[in-house]
C-alpha positions in Angstrom: 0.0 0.0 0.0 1.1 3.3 -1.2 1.7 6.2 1.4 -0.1 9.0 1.8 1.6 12.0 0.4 2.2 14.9 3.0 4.5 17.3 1.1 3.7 18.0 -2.6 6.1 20.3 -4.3 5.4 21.5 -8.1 7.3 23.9 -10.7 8.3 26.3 -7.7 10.0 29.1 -7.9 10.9 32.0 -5.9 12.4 35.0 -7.3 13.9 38.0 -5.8 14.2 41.4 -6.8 17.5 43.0 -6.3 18.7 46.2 -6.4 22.0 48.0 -6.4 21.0 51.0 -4.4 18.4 51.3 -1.6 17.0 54.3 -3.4 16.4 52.9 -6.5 13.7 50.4 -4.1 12.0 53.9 -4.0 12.5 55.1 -7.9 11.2 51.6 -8.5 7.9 51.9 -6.0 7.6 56.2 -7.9 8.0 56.1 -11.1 5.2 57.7 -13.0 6.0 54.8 -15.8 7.1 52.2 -13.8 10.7 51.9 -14.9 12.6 49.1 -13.7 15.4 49.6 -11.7 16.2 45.9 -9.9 17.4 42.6 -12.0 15.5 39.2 -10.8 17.1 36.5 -8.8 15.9 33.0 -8.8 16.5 31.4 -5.7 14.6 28.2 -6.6 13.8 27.0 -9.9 10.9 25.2 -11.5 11.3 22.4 -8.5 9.3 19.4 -7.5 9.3 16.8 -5.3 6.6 15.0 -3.1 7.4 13.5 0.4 5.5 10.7 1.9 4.5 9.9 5.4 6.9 8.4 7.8 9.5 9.2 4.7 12.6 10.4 5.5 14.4 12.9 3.4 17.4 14.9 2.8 18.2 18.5 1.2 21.6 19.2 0.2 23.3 21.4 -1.5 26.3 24.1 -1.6 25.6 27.1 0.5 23.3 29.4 -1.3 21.7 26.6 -3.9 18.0 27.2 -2.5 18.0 25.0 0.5 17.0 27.0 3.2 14.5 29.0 0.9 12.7 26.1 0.6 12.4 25.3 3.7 10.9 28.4 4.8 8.0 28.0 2.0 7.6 24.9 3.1 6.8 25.9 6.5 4.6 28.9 5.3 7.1 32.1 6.1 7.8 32.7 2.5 5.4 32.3 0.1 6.1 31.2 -3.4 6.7 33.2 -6.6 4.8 30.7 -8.8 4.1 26.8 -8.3 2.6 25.3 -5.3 3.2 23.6 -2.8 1.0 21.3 -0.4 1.7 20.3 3.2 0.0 18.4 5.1 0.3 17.8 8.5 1.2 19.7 12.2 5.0 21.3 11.6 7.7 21.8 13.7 10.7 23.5 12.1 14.1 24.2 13.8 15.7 26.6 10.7 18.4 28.1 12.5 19.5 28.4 16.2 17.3 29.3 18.6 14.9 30.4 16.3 12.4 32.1 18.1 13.6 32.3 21.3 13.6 35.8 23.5 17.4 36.2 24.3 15.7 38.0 27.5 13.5 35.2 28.4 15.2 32.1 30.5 14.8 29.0 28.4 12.0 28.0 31.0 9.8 31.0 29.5 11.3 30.1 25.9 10.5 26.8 26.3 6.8 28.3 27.2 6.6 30.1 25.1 7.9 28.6 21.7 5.5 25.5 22.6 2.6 27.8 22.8 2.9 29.1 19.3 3.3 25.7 17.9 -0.1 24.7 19.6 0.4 23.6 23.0 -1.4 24.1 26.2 0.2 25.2 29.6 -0.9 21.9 31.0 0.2 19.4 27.8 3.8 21.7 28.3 3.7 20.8 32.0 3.2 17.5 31.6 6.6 17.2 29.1 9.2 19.8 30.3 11.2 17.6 32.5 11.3 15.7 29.4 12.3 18.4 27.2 15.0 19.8 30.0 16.3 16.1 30.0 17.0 16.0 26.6 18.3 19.3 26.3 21.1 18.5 29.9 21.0 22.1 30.4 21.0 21.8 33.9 20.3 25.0 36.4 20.6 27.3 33.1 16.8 26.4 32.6 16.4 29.3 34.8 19.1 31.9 33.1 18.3 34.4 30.3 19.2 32.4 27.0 21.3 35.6 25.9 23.8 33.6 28.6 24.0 30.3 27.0 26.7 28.7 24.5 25.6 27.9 21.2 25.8 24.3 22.2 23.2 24.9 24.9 20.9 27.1 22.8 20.8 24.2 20.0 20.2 21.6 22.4 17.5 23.6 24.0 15.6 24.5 20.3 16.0 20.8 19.3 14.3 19.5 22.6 11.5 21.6 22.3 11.1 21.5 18.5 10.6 17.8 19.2 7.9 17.8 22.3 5.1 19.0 20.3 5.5 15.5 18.4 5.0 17.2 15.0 4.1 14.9 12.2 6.5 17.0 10.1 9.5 17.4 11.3 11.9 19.9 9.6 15.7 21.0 10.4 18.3 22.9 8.5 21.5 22.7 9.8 21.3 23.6 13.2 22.4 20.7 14.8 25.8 21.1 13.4 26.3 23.2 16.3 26.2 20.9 18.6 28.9 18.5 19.8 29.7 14.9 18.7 27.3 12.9 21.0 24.5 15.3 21.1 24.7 14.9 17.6 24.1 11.2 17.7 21.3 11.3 20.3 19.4 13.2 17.8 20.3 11.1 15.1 19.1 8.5 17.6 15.3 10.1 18.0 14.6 11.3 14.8 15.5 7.7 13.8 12.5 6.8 16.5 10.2 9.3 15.3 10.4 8.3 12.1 7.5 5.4 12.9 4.8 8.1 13.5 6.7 11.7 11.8 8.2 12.6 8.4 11.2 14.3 8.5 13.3 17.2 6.4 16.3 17.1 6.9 19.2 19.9 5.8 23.0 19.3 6.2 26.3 19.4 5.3 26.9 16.1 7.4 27.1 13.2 5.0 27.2 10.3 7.4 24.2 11.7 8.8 22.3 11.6 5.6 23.9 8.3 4.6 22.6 6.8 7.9 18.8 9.0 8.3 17.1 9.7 5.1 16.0 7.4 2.8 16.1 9.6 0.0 18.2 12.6 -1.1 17.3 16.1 -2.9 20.4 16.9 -4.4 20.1 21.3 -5.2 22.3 23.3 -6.8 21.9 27.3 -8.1 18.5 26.9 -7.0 17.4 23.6 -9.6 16.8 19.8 -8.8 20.0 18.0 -9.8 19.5 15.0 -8.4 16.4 12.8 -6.9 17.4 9.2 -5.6 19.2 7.4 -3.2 21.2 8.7 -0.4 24.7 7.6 -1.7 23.9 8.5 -5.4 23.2 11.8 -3.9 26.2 12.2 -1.9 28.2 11.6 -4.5 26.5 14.1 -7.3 26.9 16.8 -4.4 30.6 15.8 -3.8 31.2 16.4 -7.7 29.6 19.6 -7.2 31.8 20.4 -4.4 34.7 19.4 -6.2 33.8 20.7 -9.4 33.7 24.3 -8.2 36.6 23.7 -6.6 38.9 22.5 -9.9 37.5 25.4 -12.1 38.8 28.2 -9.7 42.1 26.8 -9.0 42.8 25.3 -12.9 41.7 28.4 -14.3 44.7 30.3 -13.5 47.1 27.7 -15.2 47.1 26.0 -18.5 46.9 22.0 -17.9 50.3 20.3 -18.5 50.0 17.3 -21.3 49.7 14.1 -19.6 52.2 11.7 -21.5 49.2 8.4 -22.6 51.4 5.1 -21.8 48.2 3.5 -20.8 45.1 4.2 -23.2 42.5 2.4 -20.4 43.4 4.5 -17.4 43.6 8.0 -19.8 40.3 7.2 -21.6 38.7 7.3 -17.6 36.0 10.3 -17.7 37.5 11.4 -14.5 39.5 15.0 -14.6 43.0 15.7 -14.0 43.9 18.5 -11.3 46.2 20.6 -11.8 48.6 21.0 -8.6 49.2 24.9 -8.1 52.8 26.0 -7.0 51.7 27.4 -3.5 50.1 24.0 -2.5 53.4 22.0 -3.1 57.2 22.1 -1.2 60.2 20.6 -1.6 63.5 20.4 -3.6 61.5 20.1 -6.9 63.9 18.3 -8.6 61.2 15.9 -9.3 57.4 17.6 -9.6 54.0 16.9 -9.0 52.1 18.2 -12.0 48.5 16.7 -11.8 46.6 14.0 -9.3 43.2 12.3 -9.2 41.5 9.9 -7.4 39.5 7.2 -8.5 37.7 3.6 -7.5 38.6 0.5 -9.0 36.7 1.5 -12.4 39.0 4.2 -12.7 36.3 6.5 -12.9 36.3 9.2 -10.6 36.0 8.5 -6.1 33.9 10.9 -4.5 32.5 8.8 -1.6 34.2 5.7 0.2 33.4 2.8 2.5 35.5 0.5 3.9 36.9 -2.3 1.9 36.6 -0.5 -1.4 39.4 0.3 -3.8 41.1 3.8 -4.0 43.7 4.6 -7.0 45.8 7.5 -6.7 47.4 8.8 -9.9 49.8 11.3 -10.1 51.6 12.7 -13.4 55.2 13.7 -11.9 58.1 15.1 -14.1 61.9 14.7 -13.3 64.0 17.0 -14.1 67.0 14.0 -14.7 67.6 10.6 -13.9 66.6 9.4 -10.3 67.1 6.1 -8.8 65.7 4.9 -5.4 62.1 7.6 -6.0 59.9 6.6 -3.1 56.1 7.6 -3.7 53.5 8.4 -1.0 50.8 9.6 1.0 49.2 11.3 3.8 45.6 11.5 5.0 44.2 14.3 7.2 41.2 15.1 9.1 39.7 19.0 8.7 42.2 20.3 11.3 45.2 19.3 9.8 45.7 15.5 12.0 47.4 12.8 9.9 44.7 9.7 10.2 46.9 7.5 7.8 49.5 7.1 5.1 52.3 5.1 3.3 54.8 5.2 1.4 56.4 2.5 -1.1 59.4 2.8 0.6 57.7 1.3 3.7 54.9 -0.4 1.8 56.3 -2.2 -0.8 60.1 -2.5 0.2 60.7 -1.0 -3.2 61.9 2.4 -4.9 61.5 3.2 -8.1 64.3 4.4 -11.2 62.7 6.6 -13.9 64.5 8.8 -16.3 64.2 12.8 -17.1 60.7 13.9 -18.0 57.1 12.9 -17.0 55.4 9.9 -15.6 52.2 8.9 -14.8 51.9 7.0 -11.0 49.7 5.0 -9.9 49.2 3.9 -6.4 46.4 1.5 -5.3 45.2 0.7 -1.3 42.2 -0.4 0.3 39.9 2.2 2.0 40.1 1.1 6.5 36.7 1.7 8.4 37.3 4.9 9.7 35.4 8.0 11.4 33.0 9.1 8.6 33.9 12.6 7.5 35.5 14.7 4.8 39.2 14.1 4.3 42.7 15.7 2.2 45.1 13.9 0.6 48.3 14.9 0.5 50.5 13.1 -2.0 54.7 12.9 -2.0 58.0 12.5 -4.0 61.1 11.2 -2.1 64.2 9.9 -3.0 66.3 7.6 -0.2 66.3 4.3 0.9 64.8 5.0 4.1 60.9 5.2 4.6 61.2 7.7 7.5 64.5 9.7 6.1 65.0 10.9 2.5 64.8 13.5 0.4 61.6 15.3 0.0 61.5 16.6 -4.1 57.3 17.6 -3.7 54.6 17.5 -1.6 51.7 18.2 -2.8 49.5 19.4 0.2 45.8 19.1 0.7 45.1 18.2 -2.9 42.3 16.0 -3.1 39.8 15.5 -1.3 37.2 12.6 -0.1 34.1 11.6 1.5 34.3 8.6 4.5 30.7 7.2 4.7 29.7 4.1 7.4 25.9 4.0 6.6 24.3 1.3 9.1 27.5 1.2 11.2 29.0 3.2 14.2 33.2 4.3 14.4 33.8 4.1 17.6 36.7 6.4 17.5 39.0 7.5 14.7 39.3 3.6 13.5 37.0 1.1 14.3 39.5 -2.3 15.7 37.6 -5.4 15.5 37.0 -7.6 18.7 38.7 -11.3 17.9 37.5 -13.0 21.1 34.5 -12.4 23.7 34.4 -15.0 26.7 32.3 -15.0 30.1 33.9 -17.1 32.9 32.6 -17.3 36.3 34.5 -15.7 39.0 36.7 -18.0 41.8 
């Protein structure tokens, strides 16, 4: 049986008028022959999409692609230059932190207060604050002005509430990135509950979050549906948007060297070369790092990884003369700069490498561990030594690509997950 529809989106759009000057707002409003002076903006285009009950879905999208626009004409604050849209259902929204709130008010009278608006009685709020204060562990600071509290204790106080009304919509955009690691996963945790009895919206930049909630994925970008499908489909169209934007602004200052085509299979690959500028690299350059990639084992371009699969690193390197003993490597990082993992073939393979004066295309191949889900850097290296830990470095290339960890259906319990061999129970003498 077919579930009911509760969110019916069709050719919406929503354009704004923008101007250059504030005055010309008031030339505009005057003018005995109503000249224009603003230039239209579409924010979202022509977009549709239904949601059904109990459904859980996902919005993503670069920053200013449409995402939080439509959440707002969703929940009725903006209203639609053309299309419709249809919601059915009792809505609670959490659009940005603390929405709502009185920064004079304690989050008792916030908590009050926002509940009221959203349709509840004194006495149905009465009945659920301790469980709302629970959720939100804000302690004595119930009683405080919320002008006083951290942005971890404001999100954690909007999210508890949001969620006591027991909406059968249920939409959020991006607030909980605020919070820390484990409040994070307890709501992951209870929208994951609620899903039995509420729909839920979901906006973020977290992909192991949408990997692991939603069952479907809106994929948005300059304010037009790119994408409609499954969660890791989606990830990855959005990580080739990501990616995309990035390669045109750095490549476009530098004409691409001319990768040398010993291997017609691997060159005919659909996935582009990136250029590696000269402020991202270091070293005694006597051997170069012109261009990288990454791909999967079809040598088509990796956006997104799980554990166990297949990652190819190619490089296009030019000596300046004859090298013996070139060790090849890399180096993964987290977003704050932490190596997580790397080799080099040095180490690896017990092997270096002699190539000859001019360019050369290298290929490195390693399987993908079951780490922390998150967005990672690559950086990649040219030695020459014997030694894995001492040589000489001739270019790093740093913080040159980038990937995607996803874990959908599975917890990291750290920065690796380590597998438990043995588990015995024996009685006590």
């Amino acid at each position: 049986m077919e579930r009911e529809i509760v969110i019916d989106v069709r050719n919406l759009r929503k354009t704004y008028r923008l101007f250059k000057r504030n005055s010309d707002r008031i030339k505009e409003t005057f003018h005995p022959f109503r000249k224009k002076y603003h230039h239209p903006f579409d924010a979202i285009k022509d977009l549709s999409f239904q949601v059904r009950k109990g459904e859980s879905i996902g919005i993503i999208g670069r920053n200013g692609s449409g995402k939080s626009t439509l959440l707002q004409i969703l929940c009725n604050i903006l209203q639609p230059t053309s299309g419709s849209v249809t919601v059915n259902g009792r809505i609670s929204a959490l659009l940005e932190l603390g929405a709502g709130f009185n920064p004079e008010f304690t989050g008792r009278e916030n908590v009050y207060l926002s509940t009221a608006i959203m349709g509840l009685s004194h006495e149905e709020v009465e009945s659920r604050f301790d469980t709302i204060t629970d959720f939100a562990e804000i302690g004595e600071f119930i009683d405080q002005p919320v002008k006083l509290y951290s942005s971890g204790m404001y999100v954690r106080l909007a999210f508890a509430t949001a969620i006591s009304i027991e909406p059968e919509l249920l939409i959020v955009d991006e607030a909980l990135a605020v919070g820390d690691i484990f409040f994070q996963q307890k709501c992951i945790a209870r929208m994951k509950e609620m899903l039995s009895s509420c729909t839920i919206v979901f906006v973020t930049h977290d992909m192991h979050a949408v990997a692991n909630l939603c069952e479907r994925v809106v994929v948005i970008d300059g304010g037009l549906k790119l994408f409609e499908g499954s969660p890791l489909e989606g990830i990855s169209t959005y990580t080739k948007i990501i990616h995309n934007e990035r390669f045109q602004r750095q490549d476009s200052t530098r004409p691409q060297e001319v990768v040398p085509v010993d291997n017609p299979v691997r060159h005919t690959s659909g996935a582009p070369w990136k250029h590696v500028p000269a402020d991202a690299k270091g070293g005694a350059n006597e051997i170069e790092i012109l261009q990288v990639r990454l791909l999967g084992e079809d040598y088509e371009r990796k956006e997104t990884v799980m554990a166990g699969q297949t990652c190819i690193i190619q490089m296009v390197v030019e000596a300046k003369n004859n090298k013996a003993n070139v060790i090849f490597g890399y180096t993964l990082k987290d977003r704050i700069g932490n190596a997580i993992f790397g080799e080099n073939t040095c180490s690896s393979l017990q092997e270096s490498f002699a190539i000859a004066a001019g360019q050369h295309l290298v290929t490195i191949t390693f399987t993908w561990p079951e780490i922390y889900p998150a967005t990672y850097t690559f950086t990649l290296g040219v030695g020459e030594g014997n030694d894995p830990f001492v040589h000489t470095i001739h270019c790093w290339a740093h913080n040159i690509l980038s990937i995607s960890a996803l874990s959908p259906g599975k917890g990291v319990h750290g920065i690796f997950n380590n597998p438990i061999l043995e588990c015995s129970i024996g009685s006590v003498q």
